[in-house]
TORTI-732531 format. One line per field, with one value per atom (N, C-alpha, C, CB): residue in three letters; x, y, z; atom name. Coordinates in Angstrom, 2 decimals, padded with zeros to 5 digits, m for minus. Glycine has a CB too. Example, Ala and Ser with C-alpha at 12.3 -4.5 7.8 and 13.67 -1.06 7.14 Angstrom:
BEGIN
residuo <- c(ALA, ALA, ALA, ALA, SER, SER, SER, SER)
x <- c(013.19, 012.30, 013.20, 011.31, 012.85, 013.67, 012.90, 014.08)
y <- c(m005.69, m004.50, m003.30, m004.47, m002.25, m001.06, 000.03, m000.60)
z <- c(007.80, 007.80, 007.80, 009.05, 007.08, 007.14, 007.87, 005.72)
atomo <- c(N, CA, C, CB, N, CA, C, CB)
! end
This chain:
BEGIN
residuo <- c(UNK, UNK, UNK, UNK, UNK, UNK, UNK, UNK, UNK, UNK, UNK, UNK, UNK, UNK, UNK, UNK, UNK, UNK, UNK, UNK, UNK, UNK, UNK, UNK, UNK, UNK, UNK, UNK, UNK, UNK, UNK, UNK, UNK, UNK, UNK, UNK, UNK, UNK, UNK, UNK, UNK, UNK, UNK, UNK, UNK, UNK, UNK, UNK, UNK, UNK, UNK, UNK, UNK, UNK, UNK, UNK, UNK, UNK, UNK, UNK, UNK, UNK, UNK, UNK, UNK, UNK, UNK, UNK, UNK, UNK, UNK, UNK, UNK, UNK, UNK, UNK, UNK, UNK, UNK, UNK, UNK, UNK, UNK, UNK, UNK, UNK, UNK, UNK, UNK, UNK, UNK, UNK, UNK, UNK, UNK, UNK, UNK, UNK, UNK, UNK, UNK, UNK, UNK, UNK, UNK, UNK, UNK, UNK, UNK, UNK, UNK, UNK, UNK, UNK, UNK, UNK, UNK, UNK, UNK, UNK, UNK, UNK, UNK, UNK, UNK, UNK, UNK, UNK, UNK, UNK, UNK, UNK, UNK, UNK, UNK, UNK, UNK, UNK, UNK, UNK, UNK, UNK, UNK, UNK, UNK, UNK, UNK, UNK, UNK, UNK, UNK, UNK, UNK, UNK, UNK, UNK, UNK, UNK, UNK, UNK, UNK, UNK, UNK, UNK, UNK, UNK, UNK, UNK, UNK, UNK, UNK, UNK, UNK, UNK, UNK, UNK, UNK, UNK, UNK, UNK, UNK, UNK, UNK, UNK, UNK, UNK, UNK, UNK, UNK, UNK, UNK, UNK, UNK, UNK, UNK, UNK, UNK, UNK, UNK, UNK, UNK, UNK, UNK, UNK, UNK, UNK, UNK, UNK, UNK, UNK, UNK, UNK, UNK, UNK, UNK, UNK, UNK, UNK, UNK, UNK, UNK, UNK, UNK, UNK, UNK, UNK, UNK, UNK, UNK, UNK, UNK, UNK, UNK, UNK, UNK, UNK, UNK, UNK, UNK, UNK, UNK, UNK, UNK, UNK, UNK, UNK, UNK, UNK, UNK, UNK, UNK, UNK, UNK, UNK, UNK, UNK, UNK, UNK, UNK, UNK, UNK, UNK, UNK, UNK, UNK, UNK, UNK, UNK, UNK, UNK, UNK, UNK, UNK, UNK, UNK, UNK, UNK, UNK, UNK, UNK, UNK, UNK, UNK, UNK, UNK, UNK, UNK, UNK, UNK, UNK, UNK, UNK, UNK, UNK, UNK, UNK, UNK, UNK, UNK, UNK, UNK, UNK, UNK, UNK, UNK, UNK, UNK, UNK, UNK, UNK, UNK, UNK, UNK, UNK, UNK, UNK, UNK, UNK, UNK, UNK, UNK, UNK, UNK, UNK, UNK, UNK, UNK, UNK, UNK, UNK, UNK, UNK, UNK, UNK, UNK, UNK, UNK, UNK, UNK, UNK, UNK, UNK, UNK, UNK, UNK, UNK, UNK, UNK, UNK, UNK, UNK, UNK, UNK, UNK, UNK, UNK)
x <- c(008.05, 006.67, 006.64, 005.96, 005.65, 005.71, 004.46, 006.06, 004.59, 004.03, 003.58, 004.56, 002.71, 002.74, 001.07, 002.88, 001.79, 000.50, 000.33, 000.98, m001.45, m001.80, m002.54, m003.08, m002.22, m003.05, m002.18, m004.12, m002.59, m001.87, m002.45, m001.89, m001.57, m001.88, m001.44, m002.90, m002.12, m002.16, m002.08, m003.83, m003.65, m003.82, m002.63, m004.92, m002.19, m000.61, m000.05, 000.69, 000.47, 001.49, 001.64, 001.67, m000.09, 000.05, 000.01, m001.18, m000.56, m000.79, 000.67, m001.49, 001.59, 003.13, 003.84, 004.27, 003.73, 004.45, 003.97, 004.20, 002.61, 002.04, 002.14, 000.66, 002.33, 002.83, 004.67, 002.72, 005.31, 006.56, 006.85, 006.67, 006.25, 005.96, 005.71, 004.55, 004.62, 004.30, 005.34, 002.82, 005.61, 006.96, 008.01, 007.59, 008.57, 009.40, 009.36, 009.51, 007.90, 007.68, 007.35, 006.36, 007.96, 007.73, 008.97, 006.58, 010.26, 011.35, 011.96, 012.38, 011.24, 010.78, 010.48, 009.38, 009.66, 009.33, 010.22, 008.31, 010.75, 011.43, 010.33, 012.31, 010.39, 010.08, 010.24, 009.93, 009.49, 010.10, 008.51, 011.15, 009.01, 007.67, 007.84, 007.70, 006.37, 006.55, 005.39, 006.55, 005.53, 004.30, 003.83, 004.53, 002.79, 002.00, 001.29, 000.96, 001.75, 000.68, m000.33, 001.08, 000.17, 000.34, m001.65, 002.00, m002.27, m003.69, m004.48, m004.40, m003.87, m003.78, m003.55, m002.95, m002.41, m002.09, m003.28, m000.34, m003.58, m004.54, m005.72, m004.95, m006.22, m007.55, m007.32, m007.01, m006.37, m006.11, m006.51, m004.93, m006.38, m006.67, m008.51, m005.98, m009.20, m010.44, m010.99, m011.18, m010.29, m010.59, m011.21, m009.59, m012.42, m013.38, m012.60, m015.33, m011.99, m011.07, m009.70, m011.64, m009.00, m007.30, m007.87, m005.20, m006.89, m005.37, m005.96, m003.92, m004.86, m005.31, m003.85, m006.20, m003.87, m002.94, m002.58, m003.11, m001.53, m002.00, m000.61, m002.55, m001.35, 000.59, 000.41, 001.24, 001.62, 001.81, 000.76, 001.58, 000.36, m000.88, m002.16, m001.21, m002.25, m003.74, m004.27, m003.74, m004.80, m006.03, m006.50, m007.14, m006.02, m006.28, m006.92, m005.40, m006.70, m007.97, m008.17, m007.97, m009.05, m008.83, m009.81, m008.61, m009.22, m011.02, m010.40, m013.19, m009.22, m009.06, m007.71, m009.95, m007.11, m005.71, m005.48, m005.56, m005.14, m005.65, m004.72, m005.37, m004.66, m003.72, m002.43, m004.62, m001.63, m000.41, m000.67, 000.56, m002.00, m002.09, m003.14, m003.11, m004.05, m004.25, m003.51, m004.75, m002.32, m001.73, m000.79, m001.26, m000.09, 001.01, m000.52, 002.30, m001.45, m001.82, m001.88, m003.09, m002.78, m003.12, m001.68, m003.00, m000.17, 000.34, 001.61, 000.28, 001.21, 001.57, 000.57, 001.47, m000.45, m001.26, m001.47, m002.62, m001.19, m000.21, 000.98, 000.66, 001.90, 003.17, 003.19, 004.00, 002.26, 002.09, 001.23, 001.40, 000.82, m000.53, 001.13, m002.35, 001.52, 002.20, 003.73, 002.47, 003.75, 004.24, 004.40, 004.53, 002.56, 001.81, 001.75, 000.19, 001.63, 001.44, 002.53, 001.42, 003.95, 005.20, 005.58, 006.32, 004.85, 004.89, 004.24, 005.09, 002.87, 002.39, 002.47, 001.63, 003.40, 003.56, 004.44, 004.11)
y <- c(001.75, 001.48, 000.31, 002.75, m000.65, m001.78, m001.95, m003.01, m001.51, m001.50, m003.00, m000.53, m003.00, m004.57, m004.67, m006.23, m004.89, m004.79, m006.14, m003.58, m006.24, m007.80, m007.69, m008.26, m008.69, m009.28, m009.55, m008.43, m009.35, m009.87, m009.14, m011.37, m009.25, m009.16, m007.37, m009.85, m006.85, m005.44, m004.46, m005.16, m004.64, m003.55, m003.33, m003.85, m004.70, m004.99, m004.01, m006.30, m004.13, m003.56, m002.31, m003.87, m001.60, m000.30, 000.36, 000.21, m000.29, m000.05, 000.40, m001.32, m001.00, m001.05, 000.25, m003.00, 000.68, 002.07, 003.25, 002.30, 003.26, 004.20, 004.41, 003.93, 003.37, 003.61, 004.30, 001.75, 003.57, 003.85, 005.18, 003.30, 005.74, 007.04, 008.30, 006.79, 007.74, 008.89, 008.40, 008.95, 007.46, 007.31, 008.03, 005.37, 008.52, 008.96, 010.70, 008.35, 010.96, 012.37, 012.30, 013.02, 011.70, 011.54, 011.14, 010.35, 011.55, 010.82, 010.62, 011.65, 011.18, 011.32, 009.88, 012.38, 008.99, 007.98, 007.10, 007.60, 006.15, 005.06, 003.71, 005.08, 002.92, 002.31, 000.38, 003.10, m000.19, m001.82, m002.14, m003.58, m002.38, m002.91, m004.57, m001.60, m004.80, m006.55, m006.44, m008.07, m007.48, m007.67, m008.97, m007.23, m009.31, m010.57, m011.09, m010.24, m012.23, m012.83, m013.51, m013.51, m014.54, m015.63, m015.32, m015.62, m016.63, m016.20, m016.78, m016.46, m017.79, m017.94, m017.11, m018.68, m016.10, m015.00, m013.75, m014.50, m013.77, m012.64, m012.75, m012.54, m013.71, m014.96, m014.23, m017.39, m014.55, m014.28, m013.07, m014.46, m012.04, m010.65, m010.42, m009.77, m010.86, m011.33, m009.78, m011.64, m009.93, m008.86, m009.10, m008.24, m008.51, m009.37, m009.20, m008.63, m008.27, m007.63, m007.03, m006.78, m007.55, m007.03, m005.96, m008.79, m005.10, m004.80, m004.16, m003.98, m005.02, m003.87, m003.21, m004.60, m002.14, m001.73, m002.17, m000.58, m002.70, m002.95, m002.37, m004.50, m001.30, m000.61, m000.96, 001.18, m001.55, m001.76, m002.88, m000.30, m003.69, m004.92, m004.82, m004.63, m003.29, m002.67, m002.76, m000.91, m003.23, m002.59, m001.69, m003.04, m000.47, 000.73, 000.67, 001.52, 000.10, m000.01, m001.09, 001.14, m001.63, m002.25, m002.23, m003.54, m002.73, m002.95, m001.88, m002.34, m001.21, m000.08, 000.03, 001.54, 001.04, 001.23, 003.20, 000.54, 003.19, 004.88, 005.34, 005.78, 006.82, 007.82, 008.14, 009.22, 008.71, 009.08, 010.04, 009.75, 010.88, 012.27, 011.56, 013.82, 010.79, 009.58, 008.89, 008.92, 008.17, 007.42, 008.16, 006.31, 009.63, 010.16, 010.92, 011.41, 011.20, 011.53, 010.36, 012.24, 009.63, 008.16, 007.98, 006.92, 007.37, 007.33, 008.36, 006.72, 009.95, 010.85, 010.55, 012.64, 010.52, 010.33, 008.97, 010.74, 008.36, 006.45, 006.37, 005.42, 007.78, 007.68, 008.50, 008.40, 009.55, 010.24, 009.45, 011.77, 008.49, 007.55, 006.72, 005.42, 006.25, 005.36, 006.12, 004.44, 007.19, 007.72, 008.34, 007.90, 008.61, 009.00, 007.45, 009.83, 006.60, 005.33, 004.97, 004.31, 004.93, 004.74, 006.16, 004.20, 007.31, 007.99, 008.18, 008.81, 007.20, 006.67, 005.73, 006.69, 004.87, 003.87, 004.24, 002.75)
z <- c(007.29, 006.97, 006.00, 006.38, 006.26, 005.34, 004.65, 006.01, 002.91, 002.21, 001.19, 001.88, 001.24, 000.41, m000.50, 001.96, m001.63, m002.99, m003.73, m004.38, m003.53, m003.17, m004.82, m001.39, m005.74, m006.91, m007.82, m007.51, m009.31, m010.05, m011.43, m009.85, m012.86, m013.47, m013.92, m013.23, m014.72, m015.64, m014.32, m016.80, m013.29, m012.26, m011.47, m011.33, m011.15, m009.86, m010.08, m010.01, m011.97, m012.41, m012.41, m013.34, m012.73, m012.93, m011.29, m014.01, m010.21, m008.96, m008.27, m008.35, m008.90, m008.01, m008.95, m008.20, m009.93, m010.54, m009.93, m012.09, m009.92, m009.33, m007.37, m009.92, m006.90, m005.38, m005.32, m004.51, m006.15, m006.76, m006.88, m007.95, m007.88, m008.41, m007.11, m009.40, m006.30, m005.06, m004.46, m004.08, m003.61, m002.40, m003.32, m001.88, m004.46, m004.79, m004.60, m005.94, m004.25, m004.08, m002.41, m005.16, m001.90, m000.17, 000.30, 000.39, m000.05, m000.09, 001.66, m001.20, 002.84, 004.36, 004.58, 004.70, 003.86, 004.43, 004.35, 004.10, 005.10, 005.08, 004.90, 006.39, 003.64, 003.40, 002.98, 003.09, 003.11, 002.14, 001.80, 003.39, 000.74, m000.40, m001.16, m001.99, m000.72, m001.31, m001.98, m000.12, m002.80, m003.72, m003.84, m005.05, m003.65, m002.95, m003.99, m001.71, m004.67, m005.62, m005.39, m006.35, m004.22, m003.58, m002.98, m002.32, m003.75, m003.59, m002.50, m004.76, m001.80, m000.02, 000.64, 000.57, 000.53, 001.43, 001.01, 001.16, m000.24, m000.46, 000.33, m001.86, 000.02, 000.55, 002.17, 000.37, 003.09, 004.29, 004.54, 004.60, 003.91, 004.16, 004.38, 002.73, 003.55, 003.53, 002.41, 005.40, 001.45, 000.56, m000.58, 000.25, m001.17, m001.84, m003.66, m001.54, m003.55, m004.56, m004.57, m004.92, m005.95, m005.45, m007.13, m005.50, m007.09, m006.01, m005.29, m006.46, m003.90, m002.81, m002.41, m001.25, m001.32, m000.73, 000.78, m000.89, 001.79, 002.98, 003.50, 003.34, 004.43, 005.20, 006.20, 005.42, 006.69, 008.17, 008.73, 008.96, 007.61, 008.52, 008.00, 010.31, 007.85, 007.83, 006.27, 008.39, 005.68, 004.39, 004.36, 004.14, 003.73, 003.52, 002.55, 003.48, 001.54, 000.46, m000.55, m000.40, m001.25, m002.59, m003.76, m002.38, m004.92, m006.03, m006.91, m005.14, m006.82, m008.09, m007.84, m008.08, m008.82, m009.25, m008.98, m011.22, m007.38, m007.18, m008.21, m005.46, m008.49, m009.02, m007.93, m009.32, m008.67, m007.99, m006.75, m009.01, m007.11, m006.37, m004.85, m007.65, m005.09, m004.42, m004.01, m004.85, m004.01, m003.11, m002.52, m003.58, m002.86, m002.29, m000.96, m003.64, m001.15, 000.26, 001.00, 000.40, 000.86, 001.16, 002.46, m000.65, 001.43, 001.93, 003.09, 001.25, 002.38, 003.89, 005.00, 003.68, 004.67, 006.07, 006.88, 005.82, 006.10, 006.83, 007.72, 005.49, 007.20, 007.23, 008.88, 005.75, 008.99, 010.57, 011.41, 010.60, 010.56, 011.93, 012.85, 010.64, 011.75, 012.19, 013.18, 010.80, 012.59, 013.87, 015.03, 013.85, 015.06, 016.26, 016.89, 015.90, 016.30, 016.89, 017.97, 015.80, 017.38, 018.02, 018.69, 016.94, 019.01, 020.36, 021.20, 020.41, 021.27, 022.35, 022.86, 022.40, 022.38, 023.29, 024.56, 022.56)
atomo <- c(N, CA, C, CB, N, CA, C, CB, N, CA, C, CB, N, CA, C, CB, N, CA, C, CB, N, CA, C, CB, N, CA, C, CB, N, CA, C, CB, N, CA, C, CB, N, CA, C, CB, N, CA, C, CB, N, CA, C, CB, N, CA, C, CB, N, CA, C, CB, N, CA, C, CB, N, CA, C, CB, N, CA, C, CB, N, CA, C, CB, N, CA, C, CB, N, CA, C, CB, N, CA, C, CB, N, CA, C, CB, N, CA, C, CB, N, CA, C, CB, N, CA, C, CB, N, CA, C, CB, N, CA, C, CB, N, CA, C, CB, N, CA, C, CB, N, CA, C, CB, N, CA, C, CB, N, CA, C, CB, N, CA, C, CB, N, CA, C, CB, N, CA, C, CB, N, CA, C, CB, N, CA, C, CB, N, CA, C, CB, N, CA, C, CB, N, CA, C, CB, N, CA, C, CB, N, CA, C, CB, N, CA, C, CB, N, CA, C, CB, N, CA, C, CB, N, CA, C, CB, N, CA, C, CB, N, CA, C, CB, N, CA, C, CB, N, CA, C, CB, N, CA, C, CB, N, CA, C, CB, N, CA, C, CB, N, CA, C, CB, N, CA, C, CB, N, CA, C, CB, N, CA, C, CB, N, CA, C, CB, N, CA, C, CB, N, CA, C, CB, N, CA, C, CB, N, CA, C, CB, N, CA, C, CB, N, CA, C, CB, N, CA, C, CB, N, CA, C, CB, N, CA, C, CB, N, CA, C, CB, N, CA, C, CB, N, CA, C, CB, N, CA, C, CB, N, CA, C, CB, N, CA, C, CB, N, CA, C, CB, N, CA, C, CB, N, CA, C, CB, N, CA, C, CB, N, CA, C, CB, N, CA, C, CB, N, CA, C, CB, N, CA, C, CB, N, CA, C, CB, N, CA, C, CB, N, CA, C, CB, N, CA, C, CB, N, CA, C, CB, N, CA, C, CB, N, CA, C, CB, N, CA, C, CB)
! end
């Protein structure tokens, strides 16, 4: 699953510990995480506010810094889309 956290600054920081923090209580998911400063590539997403979160392509959310108990569902229920996804093909 490809995780990638778009902005900069205090929120990034507390956003990228806090995604950190839940994938460590999901230890099932196979993951790679990037972190995107880069404000052309943000711009691209067409997101009116960072930090955002984007798995697998998609914008799942942005404009706040969720909680741990918030992103560990967030990201279990990312983690079965995407593999209902790859058993229908």
């Amino acid at each position: 699953m490809q995780i990638d956290i778009l902005g900069e600054g205090e929120n990034l920081e507390r956003l990228k510990k806090n995604v950190k923090k839940a994938l460590e209580k999901l230890p099932y998911i196979d993951y790679k995480l990037s972190i995107i400063k880069n404000s052309a590539t943000i711009d691209s997403y067409g997101i009116p506010r960072t930090p955002a979160l984007v798995i697998n392509g998609r914008v799942v959310y942005f404009g706040y810094v969720l909680n741990i108990k918030e992103l560990k569902t967030l990201l279990h229920v990312e983690y079965y889309k995407s593999l209902k996804q790859k058993t229908d093909c």
